[in-house]
C-alpha positions in Angstrom: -2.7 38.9 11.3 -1.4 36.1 9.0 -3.4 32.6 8.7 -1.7 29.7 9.9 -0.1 27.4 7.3 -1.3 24.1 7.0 1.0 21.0 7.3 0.9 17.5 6.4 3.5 14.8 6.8 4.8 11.7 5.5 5.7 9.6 8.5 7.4 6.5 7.0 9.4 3.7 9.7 11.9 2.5 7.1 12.8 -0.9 7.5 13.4 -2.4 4.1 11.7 -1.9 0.7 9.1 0.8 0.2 5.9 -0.7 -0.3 3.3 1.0 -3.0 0.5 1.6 0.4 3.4 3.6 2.0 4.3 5.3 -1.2 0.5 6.0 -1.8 0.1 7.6 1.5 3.4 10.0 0.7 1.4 10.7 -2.8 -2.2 11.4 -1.6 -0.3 13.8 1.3 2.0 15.3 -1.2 -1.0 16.1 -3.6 -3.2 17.2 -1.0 -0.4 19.4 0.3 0.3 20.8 -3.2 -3.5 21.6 -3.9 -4.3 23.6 -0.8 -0.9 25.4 -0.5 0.2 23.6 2.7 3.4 22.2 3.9 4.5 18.8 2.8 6.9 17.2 6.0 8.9 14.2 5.8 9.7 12.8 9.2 11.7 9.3 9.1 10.5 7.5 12.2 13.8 5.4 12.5 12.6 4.2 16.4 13.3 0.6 15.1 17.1 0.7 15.8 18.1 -2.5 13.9 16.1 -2.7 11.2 15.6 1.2 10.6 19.4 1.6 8.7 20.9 3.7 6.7 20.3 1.6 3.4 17.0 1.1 4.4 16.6 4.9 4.8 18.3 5.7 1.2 16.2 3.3 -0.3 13.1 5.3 0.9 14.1 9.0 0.0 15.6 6.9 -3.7 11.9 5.7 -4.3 10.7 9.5 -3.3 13.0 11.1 -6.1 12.3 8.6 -8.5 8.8 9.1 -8.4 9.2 12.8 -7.8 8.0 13.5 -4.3 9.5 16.3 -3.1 9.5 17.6 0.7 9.2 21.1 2.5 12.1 22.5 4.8 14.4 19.8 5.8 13.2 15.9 6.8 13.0 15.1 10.7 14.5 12.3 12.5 12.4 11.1 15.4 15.5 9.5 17.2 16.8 13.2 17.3 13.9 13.9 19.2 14.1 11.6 22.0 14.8 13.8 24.6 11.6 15.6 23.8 9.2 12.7 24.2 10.8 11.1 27.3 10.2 14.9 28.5 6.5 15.2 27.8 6.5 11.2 29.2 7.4 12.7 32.7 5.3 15.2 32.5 2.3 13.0 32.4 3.2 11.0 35.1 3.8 13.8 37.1 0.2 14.6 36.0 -1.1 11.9 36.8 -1.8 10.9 33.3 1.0 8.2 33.7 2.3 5.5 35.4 4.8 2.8 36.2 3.6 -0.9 35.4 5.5 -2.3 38.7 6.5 0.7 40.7 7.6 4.3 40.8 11.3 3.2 39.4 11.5 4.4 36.4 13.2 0.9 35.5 9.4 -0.5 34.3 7.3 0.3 31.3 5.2 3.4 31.7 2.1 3.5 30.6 -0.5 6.7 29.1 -3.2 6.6 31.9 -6.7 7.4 29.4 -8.1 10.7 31.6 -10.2 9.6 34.3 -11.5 13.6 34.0 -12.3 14.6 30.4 -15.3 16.2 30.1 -13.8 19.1 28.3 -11.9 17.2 25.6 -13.8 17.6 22.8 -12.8 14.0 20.9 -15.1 12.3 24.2 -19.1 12.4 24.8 -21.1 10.9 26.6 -23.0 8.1 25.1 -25.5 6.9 27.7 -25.8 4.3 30.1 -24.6 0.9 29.8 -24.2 -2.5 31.3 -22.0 -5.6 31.7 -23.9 -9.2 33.1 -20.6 -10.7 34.9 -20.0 -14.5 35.6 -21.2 -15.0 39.3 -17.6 -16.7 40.1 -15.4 -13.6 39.0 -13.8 -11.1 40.8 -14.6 -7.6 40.2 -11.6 -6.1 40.2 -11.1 -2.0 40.3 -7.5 0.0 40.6 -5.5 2.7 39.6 -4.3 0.7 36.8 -7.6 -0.1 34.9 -10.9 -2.8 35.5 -10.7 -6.2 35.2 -13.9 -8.1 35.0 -15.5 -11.8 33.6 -18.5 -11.8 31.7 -20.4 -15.1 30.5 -19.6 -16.9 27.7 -22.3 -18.6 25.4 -21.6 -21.9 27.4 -21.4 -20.7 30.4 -17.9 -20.3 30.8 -16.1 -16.8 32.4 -14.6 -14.2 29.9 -11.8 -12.2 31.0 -12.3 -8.4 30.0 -10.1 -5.7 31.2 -9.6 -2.0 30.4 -9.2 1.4 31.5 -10.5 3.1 34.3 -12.0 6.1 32.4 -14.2 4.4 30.5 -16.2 3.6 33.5 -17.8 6.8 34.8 -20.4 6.3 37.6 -19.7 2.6 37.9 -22.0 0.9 39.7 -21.6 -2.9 41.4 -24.5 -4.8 41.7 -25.1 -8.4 43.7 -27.5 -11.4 42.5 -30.1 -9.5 43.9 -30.1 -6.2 42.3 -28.3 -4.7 45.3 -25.6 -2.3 44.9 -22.6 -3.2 46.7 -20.0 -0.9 45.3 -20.0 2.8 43.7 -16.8 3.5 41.6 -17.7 7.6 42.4 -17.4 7.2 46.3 -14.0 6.0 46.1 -12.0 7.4 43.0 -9.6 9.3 45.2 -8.8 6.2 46.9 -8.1 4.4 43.5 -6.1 7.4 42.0 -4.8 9.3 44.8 -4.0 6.8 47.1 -3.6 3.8 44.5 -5.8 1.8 46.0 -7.2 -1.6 44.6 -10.7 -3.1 45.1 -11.3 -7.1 44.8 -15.6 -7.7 44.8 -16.8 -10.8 45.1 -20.2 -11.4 44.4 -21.0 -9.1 41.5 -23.5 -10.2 38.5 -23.8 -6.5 36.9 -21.9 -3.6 36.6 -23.8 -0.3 35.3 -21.9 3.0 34.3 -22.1 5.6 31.6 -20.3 4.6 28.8 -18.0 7.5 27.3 -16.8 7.4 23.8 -14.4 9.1 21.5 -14.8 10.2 18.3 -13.7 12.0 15.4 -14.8 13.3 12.2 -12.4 11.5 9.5 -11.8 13.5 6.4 -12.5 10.3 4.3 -14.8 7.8 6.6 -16.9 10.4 8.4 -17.5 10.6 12.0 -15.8 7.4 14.2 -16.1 6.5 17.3 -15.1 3.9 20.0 -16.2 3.6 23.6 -14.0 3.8 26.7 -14.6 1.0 28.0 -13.0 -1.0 25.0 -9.9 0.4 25.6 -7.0 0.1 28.0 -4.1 2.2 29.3 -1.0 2.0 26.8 2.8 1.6 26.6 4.4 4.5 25.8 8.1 4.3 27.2 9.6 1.0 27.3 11.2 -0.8 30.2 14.6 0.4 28.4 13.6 3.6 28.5 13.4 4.2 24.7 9.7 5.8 24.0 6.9 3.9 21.8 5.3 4.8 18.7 2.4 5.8 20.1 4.5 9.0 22.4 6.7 10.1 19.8 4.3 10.5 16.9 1.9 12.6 18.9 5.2 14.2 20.1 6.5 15.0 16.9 3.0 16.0 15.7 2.9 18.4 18.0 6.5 19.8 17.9 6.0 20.2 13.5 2.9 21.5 14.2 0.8 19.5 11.6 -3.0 20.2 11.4 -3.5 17.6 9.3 -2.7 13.6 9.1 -3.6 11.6 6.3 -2.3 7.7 6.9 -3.8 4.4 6.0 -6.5 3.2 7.8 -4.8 0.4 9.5 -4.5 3.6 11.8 -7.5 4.3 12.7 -7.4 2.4 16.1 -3.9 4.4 16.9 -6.0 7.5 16.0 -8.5 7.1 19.2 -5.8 6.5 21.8 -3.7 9.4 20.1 -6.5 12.1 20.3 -6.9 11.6 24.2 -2.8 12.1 23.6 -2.7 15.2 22.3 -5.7 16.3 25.0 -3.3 14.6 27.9 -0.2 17.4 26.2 -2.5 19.9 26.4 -2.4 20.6 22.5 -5.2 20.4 20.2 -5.4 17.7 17.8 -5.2 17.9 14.1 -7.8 16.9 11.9 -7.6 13.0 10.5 -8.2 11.0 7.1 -7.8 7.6 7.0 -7.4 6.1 3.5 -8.6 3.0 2.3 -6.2 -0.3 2.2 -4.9 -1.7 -0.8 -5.9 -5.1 -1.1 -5.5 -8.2 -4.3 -8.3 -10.4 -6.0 -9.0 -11.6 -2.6 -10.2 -8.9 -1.1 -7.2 -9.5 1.2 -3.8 -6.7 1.9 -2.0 -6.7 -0.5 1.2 -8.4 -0.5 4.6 -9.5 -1.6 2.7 -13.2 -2.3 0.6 -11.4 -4.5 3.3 -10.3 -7.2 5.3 -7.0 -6.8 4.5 -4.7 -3.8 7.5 -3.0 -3.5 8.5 0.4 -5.3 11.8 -0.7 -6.2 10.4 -4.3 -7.9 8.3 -1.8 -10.0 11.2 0.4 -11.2 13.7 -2.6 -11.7 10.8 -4.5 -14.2 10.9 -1.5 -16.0 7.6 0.6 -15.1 7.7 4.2 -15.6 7.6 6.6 -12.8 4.8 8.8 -14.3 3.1 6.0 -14.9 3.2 4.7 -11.3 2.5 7.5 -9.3 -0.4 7.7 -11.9 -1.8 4.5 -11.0 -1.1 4.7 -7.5 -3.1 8.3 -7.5 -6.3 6.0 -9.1 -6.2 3.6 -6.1 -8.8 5.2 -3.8 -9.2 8.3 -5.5 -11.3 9.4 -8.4 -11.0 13.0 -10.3 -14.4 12.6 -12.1 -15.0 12.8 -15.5 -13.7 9.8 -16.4 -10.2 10.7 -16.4 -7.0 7.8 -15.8 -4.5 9.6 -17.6 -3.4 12.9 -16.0 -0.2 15.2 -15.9 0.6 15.8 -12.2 -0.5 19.3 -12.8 -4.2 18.0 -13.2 -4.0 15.9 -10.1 -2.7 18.5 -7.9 -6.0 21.1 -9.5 -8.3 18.1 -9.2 -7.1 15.9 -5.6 -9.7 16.4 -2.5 -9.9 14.1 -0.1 -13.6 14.5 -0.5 -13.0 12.3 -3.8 -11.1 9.8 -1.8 -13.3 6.4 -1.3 -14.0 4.4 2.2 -14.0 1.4 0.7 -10.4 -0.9 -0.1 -8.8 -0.7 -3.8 -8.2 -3.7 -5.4 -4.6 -3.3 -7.0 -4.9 -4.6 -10.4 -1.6 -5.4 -12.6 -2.9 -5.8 -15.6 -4.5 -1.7 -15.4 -0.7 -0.8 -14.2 0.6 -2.2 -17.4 -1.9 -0.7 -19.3 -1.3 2.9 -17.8 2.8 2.1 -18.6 2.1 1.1 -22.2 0.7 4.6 -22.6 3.4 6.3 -21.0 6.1 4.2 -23.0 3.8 4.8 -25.9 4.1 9.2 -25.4 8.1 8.6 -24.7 10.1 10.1 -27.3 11.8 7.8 -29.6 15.1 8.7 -27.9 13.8 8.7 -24.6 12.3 5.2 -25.3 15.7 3.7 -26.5 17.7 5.6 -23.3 15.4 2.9 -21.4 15.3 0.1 -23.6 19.2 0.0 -23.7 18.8 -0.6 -19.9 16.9 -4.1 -20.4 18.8 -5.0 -24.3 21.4 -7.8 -24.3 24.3 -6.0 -25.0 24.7 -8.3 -27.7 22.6 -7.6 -29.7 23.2 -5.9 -32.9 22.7 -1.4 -32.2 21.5 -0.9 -35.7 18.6 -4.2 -35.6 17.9 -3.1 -31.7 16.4 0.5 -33.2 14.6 -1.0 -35.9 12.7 -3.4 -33.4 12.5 -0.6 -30.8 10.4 1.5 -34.0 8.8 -1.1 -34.1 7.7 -2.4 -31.1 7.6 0.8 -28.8 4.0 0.8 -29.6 3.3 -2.8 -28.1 5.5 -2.3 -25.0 4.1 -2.3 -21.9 6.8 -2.3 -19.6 10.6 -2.5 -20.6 11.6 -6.1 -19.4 9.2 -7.1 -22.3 12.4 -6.4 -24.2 13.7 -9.3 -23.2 11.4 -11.5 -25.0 12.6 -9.3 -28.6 15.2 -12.2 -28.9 14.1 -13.3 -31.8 15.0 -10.6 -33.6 18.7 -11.4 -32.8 19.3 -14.7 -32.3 17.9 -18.4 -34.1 17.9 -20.4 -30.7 14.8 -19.1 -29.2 12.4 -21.7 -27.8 8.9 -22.6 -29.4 5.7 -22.2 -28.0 5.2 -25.9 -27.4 1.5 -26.1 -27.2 0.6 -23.2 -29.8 3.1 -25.7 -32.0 1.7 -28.7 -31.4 -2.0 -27.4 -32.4 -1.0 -26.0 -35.6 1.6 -28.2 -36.5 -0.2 -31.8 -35.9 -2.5 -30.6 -39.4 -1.1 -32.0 -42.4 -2.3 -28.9 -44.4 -0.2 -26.5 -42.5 2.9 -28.7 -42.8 2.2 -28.6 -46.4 1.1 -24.9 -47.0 4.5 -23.7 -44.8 6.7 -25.4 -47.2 5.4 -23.6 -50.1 5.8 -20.1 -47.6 9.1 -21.0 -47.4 9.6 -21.6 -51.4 7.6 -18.1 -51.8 9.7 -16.2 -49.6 13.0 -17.0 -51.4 11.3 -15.9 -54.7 9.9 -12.2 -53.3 12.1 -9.6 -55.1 12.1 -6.8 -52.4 11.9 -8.6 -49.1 9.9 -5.4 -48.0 7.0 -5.7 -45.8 4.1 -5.3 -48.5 6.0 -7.5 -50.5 5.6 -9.6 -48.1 1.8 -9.4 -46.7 1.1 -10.2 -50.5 3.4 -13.1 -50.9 1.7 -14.8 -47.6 -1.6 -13.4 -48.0 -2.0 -15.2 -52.0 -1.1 -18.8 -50.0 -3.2 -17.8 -47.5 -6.2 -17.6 -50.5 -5.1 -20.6 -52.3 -4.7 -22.5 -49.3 -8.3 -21.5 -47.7 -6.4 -21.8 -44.2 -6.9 -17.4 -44.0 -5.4 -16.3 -40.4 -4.5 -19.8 -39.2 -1.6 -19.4 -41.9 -0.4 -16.1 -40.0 -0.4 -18.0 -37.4 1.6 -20.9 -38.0 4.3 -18.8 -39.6 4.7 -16.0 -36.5 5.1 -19.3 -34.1 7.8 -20.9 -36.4 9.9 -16.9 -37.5 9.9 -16.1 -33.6 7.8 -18.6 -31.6 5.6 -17.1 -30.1 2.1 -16.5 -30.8 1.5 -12.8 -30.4 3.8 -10.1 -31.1 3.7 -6.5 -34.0 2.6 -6.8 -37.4 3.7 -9.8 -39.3 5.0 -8.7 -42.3 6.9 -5.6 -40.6 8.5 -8.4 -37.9 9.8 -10.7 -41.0 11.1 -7.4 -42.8 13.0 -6.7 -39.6 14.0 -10.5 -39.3 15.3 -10.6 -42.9 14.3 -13.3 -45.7 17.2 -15.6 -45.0 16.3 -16.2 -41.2 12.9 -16.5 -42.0 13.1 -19.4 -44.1 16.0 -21.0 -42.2 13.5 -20.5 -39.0 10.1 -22.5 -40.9 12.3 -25.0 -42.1 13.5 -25.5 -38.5 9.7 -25.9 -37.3 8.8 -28.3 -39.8 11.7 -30.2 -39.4 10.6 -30.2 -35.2 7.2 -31.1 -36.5 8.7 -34.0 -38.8 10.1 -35.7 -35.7 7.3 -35.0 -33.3 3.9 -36.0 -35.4 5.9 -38.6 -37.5 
């Protein structure tokens, strides 16, 4: 007798841009797939006709290579299996289980009746007895199609509350006077069999025993939610085209996964889709919901919060390794420490017992950080293949390898490369505010002009040649780093950037002096 393979699946509903939560969820599958020898599925849940396109599509499985996601077996459609859910639709309401909003045509929305009789699901216990004070001026109101009821407000003032009719076992009406009036039990043929509906005046309290279900997430631990919070759902549309809700418990079923690991923005889909799978008659697989990815503000992350998109990470020039790296870090921890890891240590070390409850702040500035490392490893080759992509092509080959030696170090993602103009071109612009500061002082206007007599006088422009040149003025001149300072602003101006000395090397003697002469003639006409 063989065991039964595991499967997991990546359910993505491409509409657009891939979004790093999405991508995450593919990863934390894929790795969790890859670590316990399971299946990995990719189903593409195009339901969303206009939005779900074929360049939408391509844009997802693009963002899956690139970051090296592969799949088992072929992926899945869901419109291919339409005929399949509006199948197991009709079987429900031939069940029972289902139901027409506004008759028996088949013309009107149909709606997943939650099982009046379910004591032998095992996702629903009983959870003792309960109790709703209504507003004296409702109406109690009881059919096939749910509860409706008002409770009272803090002012006074009548709440409507509705929801299904399973989550009131042994329902009980009571009057002002403690009297009961109606009992739910007596009369649940009526309401089911012959669709009947009650309308009670005159009811202050309703008493019943609240049911619940629950599940055991693989990340959040056991979760529950009562009955009697929810109501009967959609699950075939007026058009006849089914909802999410049918066709991924459909689909679930028909791959056969044991095991779903999605976002916990799911978690409320999770309860009605366990008393789903009991409805089909097919066991349901085991759930982890995995914490949200949220900015500074404890809030979802979002396009308004800088990139969110896969592709906005790959076109700024972020490495793939280094993303799926980072994205691996958001909500999971390996122990020991350990950022940094090939994708053969991740697979060893991923549980989902290591993956936290709580939300994961993304954080850019550990991304870029994780990418300067990567770019840092590349090969030198490897590194120019990429920083080709970002160059201006008209910049000079043989100068674009001797800053890429460089700066490779110092690069943290490769549209920095960008800001290497200096290196190639005069007309860069100057730090305005770092020039100001330095330039205002009389001292550093004087001490540059010497810089700039020095520099024509150093035999060898190399750059020890040149640390010593700058580093005797800097001496004489008791101005120390503030002399580095001024003279990195007015060679490429900016205020940060590699060593000094190898930077003017790389810029060359003549350029160097024509570029301090250009600042102090700037700082002529602005402190004059």
């Amino acid at each position: 007798m063989t065991n039964k393979i595991n499967k997991v699946r990546f359910a993505p509903s491409p509409t657009g841009q891939v979004h790093i939560g999405n991508i995450r969820t593919a990863i934390f599958n894929w790795l969790y797939a890859r670590h316990t020898g399971a299946e990995f599925l990719l189903r593409i849940e195009d339901t969303d006709i206009e939005r779900s396109t074929s360049e939408a599509i391509n844009t997802l499985l693009e963002c899956m290579e690139w970051l090296g996601i592969d799949y088992d077996g072929t992926s899945v459609y869901q419109t291919q299996m339409r005929d399949s859910h509006l199948s197991s639709a009709n079987h429900l309401v031939r069940k029972g289980l289902a139901y027409h909003a506004e008759s028996k045509d088949s013309g009107s929305p149909a709606f997943f009746r939650i099982p009046w009789e379910c004591a032998d699901c095992s996702s629903v216990r009983d959870a003792g007895e309960a109790f709703y004070d209504l507003h004296p001026n409702g109406v109690l109101e009881i059919g096939p199609n749910g509860i409706t009821f008002s409770t009272v407000a803090k002012s006074g003032k009548p709440i409507e509350n509705s929801a299904c009719l399973a989550g009131f076992r042994h329902l009980k009406a009571l009057d002002a006077g403690g009297k009961v009036i109606f009992e739910l039990e007596k009369h649940i043929d009526e309401v089911l069999k012959e669709q009947n509906t009650f309308n009670l005046e005159n009811v202050t309290k309703i008493t019943f025993l609240r049911r619940e279900v629950f599940f055991k997430d693989m990340v959040k631990g056991e979760m529950s939610k009562p009955l009697d919070s929810m109501k009967d759902l959609v699950i075939v549309r007026s058009d006849g085209t089914p909802i999410f809700h049918l066709a991924n418990v459909c689909d679930d079923i028909t791959q056969e996964i044991t095991h779903i690991i999605r976002g916990d923005d799911h978690v409320e889909n999770t309860y009605r889709h366990l008393l789903l799978f009991y409805a089909l008659g097919a066991n349901a697989p085991s759930y982890g919901h995995l914490p949200m990815i949220i900015n500074s503000s404890g809030k979802p992350f979002s396009k308004r919060d800088g990139d969110a998109f896969v592709g906005e990470f790959r076109e700024k020039g972020f490495l793939p390794e280094a993303l799926y790296n980072y994205l691996v870090l958001l909500g999971w921890s390996p122990g020991d420490d350990l950022e940094k890891m090939t994708r053969q240590q991740m697979i060893e070390k991923f549980t989902l017992e290591r993956v936290k409850s709580a939300p994961a702040q993304f954080d850019i500035n550990k991304l870029l950080n994780m990418n300067g490392i990567y770019i840092a490893e590349l090969s030198f080759e490897e590194f120019m293949t990429n920083v080709r992509k970002f160059a201006d092509p008209s910049w000079d080959s043989e100068q674009l390898e001797k800053v890429a030696a460089l700066m490779q170090s110092r690069t943290k993602i490769f549209s920095q490369i960008s800001d290497w103009s200096y290196f190639f071109q005069d007309d860069f612009e100057l730090d305005m505010k770092s020039f100001a500061k330095q330039y205002k002082k009389p001292e550093i206007r004087a001490t540059m002009k010497t810089v700039a007599e020095k520099l024509h006088s150093v035999s060898d422009f190399t750059a020890e040649n040149i640390h010593l040149a700058i580093e005797e003025i800097a001496v004489k001149s008791e101005l120390g780093g503030k002399l580095f300072q001024a003279i990195r602003l007015a060679i490429s101006g900016v205020a940060g950037g590699a060593e000094l000395d190898f930077t003017m090397q790389i810029i060359g003697r003549e350029r160097c002096v024509k570029n301090i002469e250009h600042a102090l003639q700037i700082a002529e006409k602005q402190f004059f």
